[in-house]
N, C-alpha and C positions, 0 to 999 in steps of 0.2 A: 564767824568766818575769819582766815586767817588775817592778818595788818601785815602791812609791808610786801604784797605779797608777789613771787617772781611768777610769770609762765614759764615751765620748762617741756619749750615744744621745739627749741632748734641745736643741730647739731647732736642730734643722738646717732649712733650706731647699734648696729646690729650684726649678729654669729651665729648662722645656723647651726646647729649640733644635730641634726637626726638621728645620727647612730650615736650618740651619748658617750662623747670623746672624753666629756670635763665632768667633775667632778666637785671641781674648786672654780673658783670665780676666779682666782689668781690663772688655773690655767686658763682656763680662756682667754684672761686680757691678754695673754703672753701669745694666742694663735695670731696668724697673719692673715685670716680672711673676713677681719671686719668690714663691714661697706655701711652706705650711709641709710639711715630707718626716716621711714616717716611716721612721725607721732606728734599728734592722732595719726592714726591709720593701722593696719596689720601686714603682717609678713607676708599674708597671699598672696599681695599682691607682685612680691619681687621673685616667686618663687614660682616655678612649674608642677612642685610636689603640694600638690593641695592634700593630700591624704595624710603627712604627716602631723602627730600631736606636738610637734617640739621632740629636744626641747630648743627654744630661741632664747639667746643671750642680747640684755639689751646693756649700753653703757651709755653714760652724761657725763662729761666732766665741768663744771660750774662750780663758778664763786660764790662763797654767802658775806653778807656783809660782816663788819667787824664787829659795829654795833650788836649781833647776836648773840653776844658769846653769852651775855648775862640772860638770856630769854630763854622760855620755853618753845619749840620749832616743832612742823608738821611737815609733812610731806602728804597732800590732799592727791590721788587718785582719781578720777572721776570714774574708769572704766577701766578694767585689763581680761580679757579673756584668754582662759577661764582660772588657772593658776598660776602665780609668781611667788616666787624668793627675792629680797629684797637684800643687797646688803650696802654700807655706807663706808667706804675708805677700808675695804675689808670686813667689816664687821659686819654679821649678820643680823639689821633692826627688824623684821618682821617678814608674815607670810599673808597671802589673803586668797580663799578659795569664793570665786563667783564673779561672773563676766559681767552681768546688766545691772549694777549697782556699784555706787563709790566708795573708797574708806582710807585712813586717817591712817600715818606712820608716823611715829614724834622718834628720832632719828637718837637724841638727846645727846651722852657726849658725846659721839660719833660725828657729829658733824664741824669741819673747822671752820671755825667764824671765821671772816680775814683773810681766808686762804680756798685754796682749789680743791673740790670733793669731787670723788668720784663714785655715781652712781651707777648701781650696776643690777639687773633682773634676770632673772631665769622666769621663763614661762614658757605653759605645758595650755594648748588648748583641749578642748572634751575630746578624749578618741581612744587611743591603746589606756593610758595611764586613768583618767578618766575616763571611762564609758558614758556615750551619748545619751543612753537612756536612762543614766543613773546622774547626771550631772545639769537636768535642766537646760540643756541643748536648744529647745526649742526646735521648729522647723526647716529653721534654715541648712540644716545638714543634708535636709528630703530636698532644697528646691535647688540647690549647687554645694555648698560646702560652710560648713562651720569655720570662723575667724579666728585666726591669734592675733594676741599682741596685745601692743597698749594704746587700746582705740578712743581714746579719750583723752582729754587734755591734763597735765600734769601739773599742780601748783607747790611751789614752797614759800614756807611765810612764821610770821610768827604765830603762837596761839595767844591770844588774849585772856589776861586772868578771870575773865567772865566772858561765860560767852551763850547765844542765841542759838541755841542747837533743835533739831526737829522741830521747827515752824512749819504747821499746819494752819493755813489760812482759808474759812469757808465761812461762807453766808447765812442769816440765820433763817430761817423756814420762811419768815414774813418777809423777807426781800429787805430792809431797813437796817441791819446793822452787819457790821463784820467779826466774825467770831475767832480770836487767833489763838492756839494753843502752842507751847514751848517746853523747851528742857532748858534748864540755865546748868553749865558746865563751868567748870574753873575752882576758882578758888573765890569763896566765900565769905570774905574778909566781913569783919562787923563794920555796919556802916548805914548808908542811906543808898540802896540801891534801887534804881527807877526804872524802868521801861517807858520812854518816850513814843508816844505813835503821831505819825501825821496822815492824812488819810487824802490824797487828792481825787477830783472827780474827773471824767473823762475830757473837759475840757481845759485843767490844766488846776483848776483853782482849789483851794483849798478847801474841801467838803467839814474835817474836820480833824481838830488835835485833842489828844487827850495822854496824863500820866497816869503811869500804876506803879505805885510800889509793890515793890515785890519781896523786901523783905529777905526773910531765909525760904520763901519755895520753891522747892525746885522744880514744880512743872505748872507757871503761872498760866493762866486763863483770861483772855482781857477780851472786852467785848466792845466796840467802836461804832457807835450810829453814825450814819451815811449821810445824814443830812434830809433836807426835806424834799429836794427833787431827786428821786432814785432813778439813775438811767441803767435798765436792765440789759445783761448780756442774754443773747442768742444769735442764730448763726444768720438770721439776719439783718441784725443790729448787735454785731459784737461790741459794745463797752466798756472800756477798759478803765478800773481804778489804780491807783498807786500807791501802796502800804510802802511806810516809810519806820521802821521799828531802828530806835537808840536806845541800847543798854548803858546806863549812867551810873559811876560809882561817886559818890560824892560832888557829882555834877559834872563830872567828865565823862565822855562818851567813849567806851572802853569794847562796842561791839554794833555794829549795824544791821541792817537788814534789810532788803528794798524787792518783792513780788509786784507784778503785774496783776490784776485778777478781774473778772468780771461779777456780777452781783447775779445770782442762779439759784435755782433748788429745783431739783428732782424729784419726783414723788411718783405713786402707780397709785391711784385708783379703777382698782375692779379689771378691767382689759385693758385701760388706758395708759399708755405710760406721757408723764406730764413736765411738760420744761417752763418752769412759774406760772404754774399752775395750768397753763394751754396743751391741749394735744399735739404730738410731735410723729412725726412721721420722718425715720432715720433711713438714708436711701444711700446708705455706707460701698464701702468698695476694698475688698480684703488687702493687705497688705502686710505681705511675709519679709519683710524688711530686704528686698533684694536689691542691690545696685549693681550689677555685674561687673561692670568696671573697677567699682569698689571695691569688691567683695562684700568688705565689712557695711553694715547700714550707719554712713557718716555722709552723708550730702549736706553742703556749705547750705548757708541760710538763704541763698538766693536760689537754690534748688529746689530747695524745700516749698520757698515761694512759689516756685514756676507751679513748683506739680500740684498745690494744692488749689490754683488758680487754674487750671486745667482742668480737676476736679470738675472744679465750680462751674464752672462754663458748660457741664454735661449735667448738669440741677443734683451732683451731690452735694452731700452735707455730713458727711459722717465717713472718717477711715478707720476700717476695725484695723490695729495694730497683732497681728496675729503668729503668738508665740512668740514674743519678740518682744525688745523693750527701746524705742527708736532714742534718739540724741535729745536733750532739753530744749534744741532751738526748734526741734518741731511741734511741743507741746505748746512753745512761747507764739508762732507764728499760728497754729490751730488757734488757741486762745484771740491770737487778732483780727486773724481773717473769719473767723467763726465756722470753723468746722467742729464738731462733736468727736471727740476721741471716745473708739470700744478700745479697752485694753485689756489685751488675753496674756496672760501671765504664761512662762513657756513653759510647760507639763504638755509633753507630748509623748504616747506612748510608752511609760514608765515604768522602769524597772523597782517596781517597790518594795521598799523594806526598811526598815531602822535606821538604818544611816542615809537611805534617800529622803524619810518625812524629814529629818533632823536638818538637812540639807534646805529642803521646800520651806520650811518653819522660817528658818535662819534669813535667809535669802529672797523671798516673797516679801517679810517684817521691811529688810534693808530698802528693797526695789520700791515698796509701796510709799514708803516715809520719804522717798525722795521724790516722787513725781505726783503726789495726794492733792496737793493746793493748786495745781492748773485744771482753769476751769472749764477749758475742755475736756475733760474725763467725764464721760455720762454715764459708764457702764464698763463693769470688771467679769473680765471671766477667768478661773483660776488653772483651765485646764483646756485640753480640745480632745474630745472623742476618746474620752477616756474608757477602759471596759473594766472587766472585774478586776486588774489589777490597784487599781483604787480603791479602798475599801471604805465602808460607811463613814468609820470613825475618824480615818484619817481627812476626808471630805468636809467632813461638821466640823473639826477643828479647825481645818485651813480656811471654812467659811465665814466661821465664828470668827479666825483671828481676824479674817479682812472687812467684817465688819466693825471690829472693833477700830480697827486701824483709820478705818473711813470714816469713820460716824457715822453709818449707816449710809455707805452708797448703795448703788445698784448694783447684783453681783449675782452671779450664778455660777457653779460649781463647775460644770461642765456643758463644753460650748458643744453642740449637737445633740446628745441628751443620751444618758447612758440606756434608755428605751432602744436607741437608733444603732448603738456600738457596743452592746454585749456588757455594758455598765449596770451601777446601781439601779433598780426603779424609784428606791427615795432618794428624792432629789434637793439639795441645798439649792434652792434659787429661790430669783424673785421675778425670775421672768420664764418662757418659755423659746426654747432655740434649737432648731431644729436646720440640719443641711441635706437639701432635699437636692440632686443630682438625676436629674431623669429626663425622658424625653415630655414632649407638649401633650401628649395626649393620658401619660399619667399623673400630672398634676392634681386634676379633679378631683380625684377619689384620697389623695394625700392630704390636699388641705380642707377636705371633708370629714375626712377619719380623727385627720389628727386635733381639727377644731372641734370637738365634740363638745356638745351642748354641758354634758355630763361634767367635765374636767373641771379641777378647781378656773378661779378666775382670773388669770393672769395675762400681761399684757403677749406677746408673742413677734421676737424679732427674728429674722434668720442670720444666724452666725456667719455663714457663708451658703452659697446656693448658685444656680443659673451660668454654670460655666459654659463655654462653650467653643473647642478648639478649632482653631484656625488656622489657614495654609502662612505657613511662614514667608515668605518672598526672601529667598537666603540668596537667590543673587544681587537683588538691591543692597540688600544686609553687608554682603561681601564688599560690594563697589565702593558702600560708604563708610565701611569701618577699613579700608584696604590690608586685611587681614581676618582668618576665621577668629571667633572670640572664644575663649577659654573654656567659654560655656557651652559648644558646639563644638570642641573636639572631642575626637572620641578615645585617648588613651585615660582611662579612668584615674592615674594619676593627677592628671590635668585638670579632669574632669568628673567629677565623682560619679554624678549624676549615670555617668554613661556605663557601669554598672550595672543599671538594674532596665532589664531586657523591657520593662513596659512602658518607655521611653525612652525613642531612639531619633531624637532632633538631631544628635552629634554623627547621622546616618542619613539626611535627609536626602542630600544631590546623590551619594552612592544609591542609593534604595531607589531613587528615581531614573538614575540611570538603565534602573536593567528592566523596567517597565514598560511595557506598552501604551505612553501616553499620548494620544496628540490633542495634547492642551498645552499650552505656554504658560509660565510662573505668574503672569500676568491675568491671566483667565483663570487661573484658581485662584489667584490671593481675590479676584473679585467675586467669584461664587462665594468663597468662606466667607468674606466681610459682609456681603449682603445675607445668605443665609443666616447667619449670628446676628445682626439684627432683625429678622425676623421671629425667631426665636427668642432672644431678650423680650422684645415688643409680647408677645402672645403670653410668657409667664407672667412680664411684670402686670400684664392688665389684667391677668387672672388675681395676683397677690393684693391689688389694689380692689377689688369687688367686695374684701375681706377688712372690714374696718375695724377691728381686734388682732388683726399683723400691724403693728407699728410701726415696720421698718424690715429689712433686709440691708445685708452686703452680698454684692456681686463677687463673680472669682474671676477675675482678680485686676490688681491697679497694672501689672508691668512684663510680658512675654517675657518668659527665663530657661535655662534650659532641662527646667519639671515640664513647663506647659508654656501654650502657645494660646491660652483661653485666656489673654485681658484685652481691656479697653485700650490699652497702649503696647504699643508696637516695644523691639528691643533699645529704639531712641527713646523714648516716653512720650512718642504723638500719638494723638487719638488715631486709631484705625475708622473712626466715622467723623462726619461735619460733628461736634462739636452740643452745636442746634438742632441737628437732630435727635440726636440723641437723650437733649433734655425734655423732647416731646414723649417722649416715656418712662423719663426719671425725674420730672419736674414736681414741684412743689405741689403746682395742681395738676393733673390730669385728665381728660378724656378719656374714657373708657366704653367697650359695647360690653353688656350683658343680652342672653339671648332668654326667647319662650323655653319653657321645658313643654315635654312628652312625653304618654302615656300610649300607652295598648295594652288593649283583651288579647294577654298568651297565656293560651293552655287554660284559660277558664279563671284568669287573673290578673290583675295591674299589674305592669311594670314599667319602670323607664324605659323611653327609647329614646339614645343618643343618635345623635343627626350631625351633619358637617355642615358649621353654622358661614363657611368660608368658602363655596361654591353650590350653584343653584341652575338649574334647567332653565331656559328661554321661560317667557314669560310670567314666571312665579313672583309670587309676592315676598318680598324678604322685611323683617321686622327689627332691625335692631335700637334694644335702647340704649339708646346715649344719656352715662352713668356722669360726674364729675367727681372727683377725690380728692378733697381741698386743704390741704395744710400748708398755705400761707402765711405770713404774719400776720394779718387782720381777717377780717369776716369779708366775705363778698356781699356788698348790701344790695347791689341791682348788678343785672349784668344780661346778655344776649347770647345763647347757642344761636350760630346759623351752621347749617348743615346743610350740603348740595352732592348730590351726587352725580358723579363729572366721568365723561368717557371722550379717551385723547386729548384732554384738558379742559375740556367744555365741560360748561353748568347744563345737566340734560333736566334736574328735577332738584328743588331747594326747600328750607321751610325754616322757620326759627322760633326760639321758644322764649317768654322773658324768666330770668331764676330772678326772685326775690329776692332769698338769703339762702348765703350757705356760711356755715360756721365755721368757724377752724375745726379740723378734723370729721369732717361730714362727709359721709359718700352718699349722693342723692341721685335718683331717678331723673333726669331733665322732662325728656321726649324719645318717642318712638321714630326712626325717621325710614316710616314703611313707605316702600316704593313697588310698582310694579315692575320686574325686571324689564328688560326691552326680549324684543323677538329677535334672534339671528341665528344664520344658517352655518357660522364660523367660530370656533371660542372669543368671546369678548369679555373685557376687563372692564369692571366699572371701579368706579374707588371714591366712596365715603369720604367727604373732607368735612372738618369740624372745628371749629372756635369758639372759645367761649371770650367774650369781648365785655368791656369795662369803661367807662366814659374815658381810663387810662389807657386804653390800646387794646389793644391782645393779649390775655395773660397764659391762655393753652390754647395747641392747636394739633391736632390727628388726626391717623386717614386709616382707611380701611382699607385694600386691594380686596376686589369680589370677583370671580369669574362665572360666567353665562356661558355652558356647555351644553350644545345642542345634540340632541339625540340624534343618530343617523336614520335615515327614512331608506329601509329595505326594500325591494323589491320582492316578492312570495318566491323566484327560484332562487334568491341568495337566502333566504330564510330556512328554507324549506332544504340549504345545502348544508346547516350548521346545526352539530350533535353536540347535546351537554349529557356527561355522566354524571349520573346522579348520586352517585357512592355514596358523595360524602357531604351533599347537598351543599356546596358551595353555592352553585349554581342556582339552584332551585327557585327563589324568590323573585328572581330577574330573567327567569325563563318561562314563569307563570306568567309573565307581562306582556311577553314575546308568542305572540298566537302564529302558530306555523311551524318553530323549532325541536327539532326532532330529539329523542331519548338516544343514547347511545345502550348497544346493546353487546354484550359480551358474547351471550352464546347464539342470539339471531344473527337480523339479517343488515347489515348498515350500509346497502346500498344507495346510492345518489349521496352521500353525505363527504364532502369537502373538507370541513373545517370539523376538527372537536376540539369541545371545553372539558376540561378534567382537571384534576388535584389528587388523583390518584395515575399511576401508570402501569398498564399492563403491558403481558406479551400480545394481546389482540391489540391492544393500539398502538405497540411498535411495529409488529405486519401490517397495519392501516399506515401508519405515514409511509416506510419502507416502499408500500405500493405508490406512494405518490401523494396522500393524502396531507391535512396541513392539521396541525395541533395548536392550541395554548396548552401549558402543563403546568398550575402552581403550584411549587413542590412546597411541602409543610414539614419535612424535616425524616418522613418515614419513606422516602421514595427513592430513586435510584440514582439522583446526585446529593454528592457529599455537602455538606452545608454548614457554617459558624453559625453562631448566634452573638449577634451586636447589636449597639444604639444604633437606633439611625440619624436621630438630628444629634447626639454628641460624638464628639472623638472623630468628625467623620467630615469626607464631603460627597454631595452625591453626583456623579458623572453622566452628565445625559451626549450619548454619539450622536454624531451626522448618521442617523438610519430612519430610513421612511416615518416609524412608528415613534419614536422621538421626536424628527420634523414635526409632525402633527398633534403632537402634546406641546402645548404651550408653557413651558416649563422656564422658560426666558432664562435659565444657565445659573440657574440658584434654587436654592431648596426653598420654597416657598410655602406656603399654607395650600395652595394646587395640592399636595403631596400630603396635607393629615389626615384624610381615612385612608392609605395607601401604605403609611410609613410601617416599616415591617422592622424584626428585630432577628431576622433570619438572612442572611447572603448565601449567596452558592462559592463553596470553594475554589476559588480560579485555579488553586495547581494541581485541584485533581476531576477538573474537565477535560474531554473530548474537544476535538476541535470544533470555534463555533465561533461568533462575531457579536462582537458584544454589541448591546445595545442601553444599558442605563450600567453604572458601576458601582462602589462604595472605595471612597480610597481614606485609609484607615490613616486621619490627622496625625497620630501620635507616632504608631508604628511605620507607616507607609506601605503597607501589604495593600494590594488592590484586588478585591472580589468581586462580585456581579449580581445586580440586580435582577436583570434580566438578559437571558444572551438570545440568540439564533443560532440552530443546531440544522446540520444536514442529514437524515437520517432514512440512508437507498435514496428512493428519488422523492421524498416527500422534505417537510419544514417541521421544524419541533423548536415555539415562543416556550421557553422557559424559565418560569422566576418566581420569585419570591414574596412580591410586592403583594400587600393585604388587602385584596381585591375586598375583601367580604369585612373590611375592615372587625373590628370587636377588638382590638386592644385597649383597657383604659377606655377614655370618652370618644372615641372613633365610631363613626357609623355604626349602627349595627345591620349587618348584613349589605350586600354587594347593591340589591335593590335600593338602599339606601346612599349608596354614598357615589354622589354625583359626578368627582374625578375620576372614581373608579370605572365607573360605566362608559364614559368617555375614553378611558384610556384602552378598554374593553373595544371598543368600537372600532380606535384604531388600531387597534392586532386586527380585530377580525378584518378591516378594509385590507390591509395589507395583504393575510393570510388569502384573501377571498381573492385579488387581485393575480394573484399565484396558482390559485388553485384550475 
């Protein structure tokens, strides 16, 4: 490291040139529109034009001491994105291409000892001059805009005639000693040259000293036992040692060295992936480096603190760094607070060829050698979603190098799997990582398929998964930032983002202005918050029944203006308690698993999926209560109690004792079958669960269950309601229904009031026309125009003030009410007839609002038309109408309504 060494972080300026006035450094210094720079930091932030690459002119004028003149001198770098020209008192000392890695300028006789130097940079960030996809960009270009500048802190100093260069510090496999690898740089002089180590324990005291000559090597290997009581890091007992490395020429200490580290090893056996040896279950949370304020990702150490402390408080333990490569104080503060760093190396989308691997090679070597020995690093990935522009060889190389680099970390070539993104099938990993983005009821058959029996044996994490967009609150936003933020306006200068028409947050209050809404900001930001956690809840207990997924990252840690799907708001507050949220991301969890089912169709087994999240009056419902336990120790005795409670009351309880669960165990408890109660109204019951420890509580979850009661017809309201059998929607729930009449096209459909259909003809627009009342669910080949979207992402769902909503217990969020129901079909609002809605879809991202289901007037009759999958069969949805308990209810009340009209 440099001796003597100054910060040069005060008193810089800075010159825009966009249109590329200079040529010379001399002209610039001679322009008159220098202003003052912050560095650290970048020029986004002073600027309105975020779309430009540079170029920006930066200048220092500083003293060096006099003493220097006889020494060799550096000018250390830590950061500049993405290219600089450097020159010293005129003279041009060097050039450096690559943003998220440091490097070395020795200035030599250019710089005047004793006297005033003026330093001066040109830098060009990835854009016109560099291309994003050729330059290693990363994703921060996709989630607001790429940085310039010089984001990192500046040092000059001397270079010492020896010196400690790539120090790699890592633990040896048996937890007991420290293994530290080096370059010795300098000049070589014959002599007695030592490397000094002192090794402290986390308690402060001296674990142990040891010398090694070193002779002429120049890339010595020293191995340092720990002593006899080993205190292990992990992220529940982070540990922290203190390597204290002295290079001695003749018994003067001529170079230092001084890492933080904890004592670890990693390893995968078979599905397992293992943190000293124990099962680890990584419950990460993506992070694309965004500070918006910032631009650049630079948050002071006490930031870095807050948010990772924030984390923690919602049972993470793991932030995938994603495409990005964050500041050293975040690896140093992960390392203390024990969190698990994924780090995804920025290959995104790549324009590849020759000068881009040569670039990856170069640049990946620099980035890795510098952030290797923090022992929060669990897991490297070299890429995200890469497709066939990657090719095999270039893959195996860049794997091979990074294992070399590592000594064998954990690393996988491409983060989502090029199976998933039009990539290789032969895959450079050691693990399995896939970004599964979909609604709740396709989960099942994804992590069915893709868990196959068949497949080699590898552990399996998700790189990213379970997003899920949420109503922004922009007039809170607005009140407490007293101004729109950069990232939410819409001139794309400003604002890059606001470009690309499939996100349009920098559009929100316009787009909602010309809408038909009557809900307040306040009533959707709490449908979306609660919706999203019901959703998070329902994946993560399905990804937790899977004891060969080790871990997952959520999308994402921080609202930006890409998306509106994280945990934290655009302040960085959790948009839930905190607490609750760790009841589904906690260390241990509760979890249900339900019965499977079979039936004789067509003269064969099959499955039949059922809606294990609502139930008819007095049924027996079964669920078992799972536990999923990767805590620091073993559970050796503990208590399930389980009660289930309606309006807060204990109606029915039971508890079970667990003996042992292990680290890493997902075990069976108890069933906790109950017979439903009898009611003549929808009632909510709700599963509550603990698992309890002579130390308290260590999990606790609930289940919402709804009891929907069948309506009790009367034979002339029966006997008034026709199902078309076309297309046999109907069918299986109309065999149940003794009385209900066939609709007929070419007879005769006298007395008949109400029809069921999912086809529409011209006889049954002459039947309502005369007066008659319809449901109609259109499936996409019928007479209203229709999208096709998610329904639990990107979305919220809008239940009106109308009869048939009143009576759907739907409590103003998208709940599990809603999984054999959830459709991937809306009807087009701007190219419907006049009609009055009655359930909506308002499109999170874009803010387009369509319909789930409306009310149409049509002559003197009613036409209920929608979308909603009565007959569910999506994914693990009911199969068939008969089967899915919401759906019959919700059925019930159209027909009350319709009946009540007719």
């Amino acid at each position: 490291m440099l001796q003597k060494a100054h910060r040069l972080t005060e008193n810089w300026k800075q010159l825009f040139d966009f249109d590329h006035r200079f040529d010379d450094p001399s002209e610039a210094l001679a322009a008159g529109e220098w202003q003052d720079a912050q560095v650290p930091g970048c020029w986004d932030v002073l600027t309105d034009n975020k779309l430009s690459d540079g170029a920006v002119w930066y200048r220092l004028s500083f003293a060096a001491p006099a003493d220097w003149h006889a020494s060799r001198t550096a000018i250390d770098f830590e950061g500049v994105n993405y290219f600089c020209e450097i020159w010293l008192n005129g003279k041009r000392i060097g050039e450096h291409e690559g943003g998220w890695s440091g490097f070395r300028i020795e200035p030599g006789q250019a710089l005047n000892a004793g006297g005033t130097n003026e330093l001066v940079l040109r830098v060009h960030k990835q854009g016109e001059k560099f291309p994003l996809r050729q330059c290693l960009a990363g994703f921060l270009p996709d989630v607001g805009v790429i940085f310039g500048g010089i984001w990192k802190p500046v040092h000059i100093g001397v270079v010492p005639e020896g010196e400690l260069a790539d120090v790699f510090v890592k633990t040896t496999p048996d937890l007991r000693a420290v293994r530290v690898n080096c370059r010795l740089e300098g000049e070589t002089a014959e002599g007695a040259w030592i490397i000094g180590a002192l090794l402290y324990a986390p308690d402060g005291s001296l674990a142990a000293e040891a010398e090694f000559p070193v002779h002429n090597q120049a890339d010595p290997t020293l191995e340092i036992a720990a002593g006899e009581h080993i205190s292990i890091w992990s992220p529940e007992s982070p540990a922290l040692y203190t390597l204290k490395l002295a290079l001695k020429f003749d018994g003067q200490t001529v170079d230092s060295y001084e890492h933080r580290f904890g004592m670890k090893h990693w390893s995968i056996e078979g599905e397992r992936l293992l943190l000293n040896g124990d099962p680890i279950h990584l419950r990460g949370i993506l992070h694309w480096g965004w500070y918006g304020d910032l631009v650049a990702p630079i948050p002071d150490r006490e930031a870095i603190r807050a948010e990772l402390n924030r984390l923690k408080d919602g049972g993470f333990n793991m932030v995938k760094h994603c495409l990005y490569v964050p500041v050293r104080d975040y690896f140093e503060l992960a390392d203390e607070l024990g969190f698990v760093i994924w780090q995804e190396l920025p290959m995104w989308l790549p324009e590849v060829n020759e000068e881009f691997k040569a670039r990856a090679f170069s640049q990946y070597e620099a980035i890795i050698k510098e952030i290797r020995s923090f022992t929060s690093i669990g897991v490297w990935t070299l890429g995200c979603e890469l497709n066939h522009e990657a090719d095999a060889e270039f893959l195996k190389d860049l794997y091979e190098q990074a294992k070399r680099l590592t000594d064998g970390a954990i690393i996988r070539d491409n983060s989502g799997s090029g199976e998933c993104y039009g990539g290789l099938l032969k895959e450079y990993a050691d693990f399995y990582d896939y970004h599964f983005y979909t609604d709740v009821h396709f989960y099942p058959d994804l992590l069915s398929r893709f868990a196959s029996p068949w497949r080699e044996k590898k552990p399996w994490v998700f790189g990213e998964f379970c997003d899920y967009d949420e109503f922004r609150p922009l007039g809170q936003l607005l009140k407490r930032k007293g101004e729109r933020p950069w990232w939410l306006k819409s001139d794309p200068t400003v604002n890059p983002v606001a470009r690309d028409v499939r996100w349009q947050y920098h559009r929100q209050d316009e787009k909602l202005a010309m809408l038909p809404l009557p809900f307040t900001e306040e009533e959707l930001t709490a449908n979306a918050r609660e919706s999203a956690y019901v959703y998070r809840k329902s994946v993560l207990e399905q990804v937790r029944a899977y004891p060969h997924i080790n871990g997952y990252t959520l999308t994402s840690i921080q609202d930006s203006g890409l998306a509106s799907s994280a945990v934290f708001d655009d302040f960085g507050e959790w948009k839930q308690p905190p607490a609750r949220f760790r009841q589904i991301n906690g260390a241990t969890m509760i979890t249900v698993t339900w019965d499977a089912r079979r039936n004789w169709i067509n003269g064969g087994d099959r499955l039949v999926t059922w809606d294990p999240n609502n139930y008819g009056p007095g049924e027996t419902i079964r669920p078992h209560l799972a536990v999923s336990h990767y805590g620091a120790e073993p559970i050796a005795a503990a208590t399930l109690r389980w009660s289930w409670r309606i309006d807060g009351c204990a109606a029915y309880d039971g508890e079970r004792t667990v003996d042992m669960l292990q680290v890493g165990a997902f075990k069976e408890i108890a069933v906790a079958e109950w017979k439903l109660p009898e009611t003549s109204s929808p009632l909510q019951v709700v599963l509550h669960a603990e698992l309890v420890t002579e130390n308290g509580t260590i999990a606790v979850n609930e289940w919402p269950i709804w009891v929907l009661p069948r309506a009790e017809r009367q034979e002339p309201e029966i006997a008034a309601i026709a199902v078309d059998e076309a297309n046999g929607l109907f069918h299986g729930w109309a065999s149940l229904q003794s009385g209900i009449r066939n609709w007929s096209e070419s007879g005769s459909n006298e007395g008949i009031k109400v029809l069921l259909t999912s086809r529409w003809t011209e006889q049954m627009n002459r039947f309502v026309e005369a007066g008659g009342k319809a449901l109609y669910i259109e499936r996409g080949y019928g007479p209203l125009a229709v999208k096709r979207a998610p329904f639990w992402r990107e979305s919220l769902q809008l239940f009106h003030q109308h009869a048939i909503m009143n009576a759907f217990p739907h409590r103003d969020h998208t709940s599990m009410l809603l999984f054999g129901l959830a459709t991937d079909l809306v009807l087009d609002r701007g190219k419907l007839g006049e009609h009055m809605p009655v359930m909506d879809r308002l499109d999170a991202r874009i803010f387009e609002l369509d319909r789930y289901m409306i009310e149409e007037r049509i002559g003197e009759g009613i036409r209920i038309a929608t979308t909603l999958r009565f007959e569910g069969g999506l994914g693990s949805q009911p199969q068939g109408l008969e089967r899915n308990p919401a759906a019959k209810y919700l059925l019930d009340c159209i027909l009350d309504y319709l009946l009540r009209r007719a």
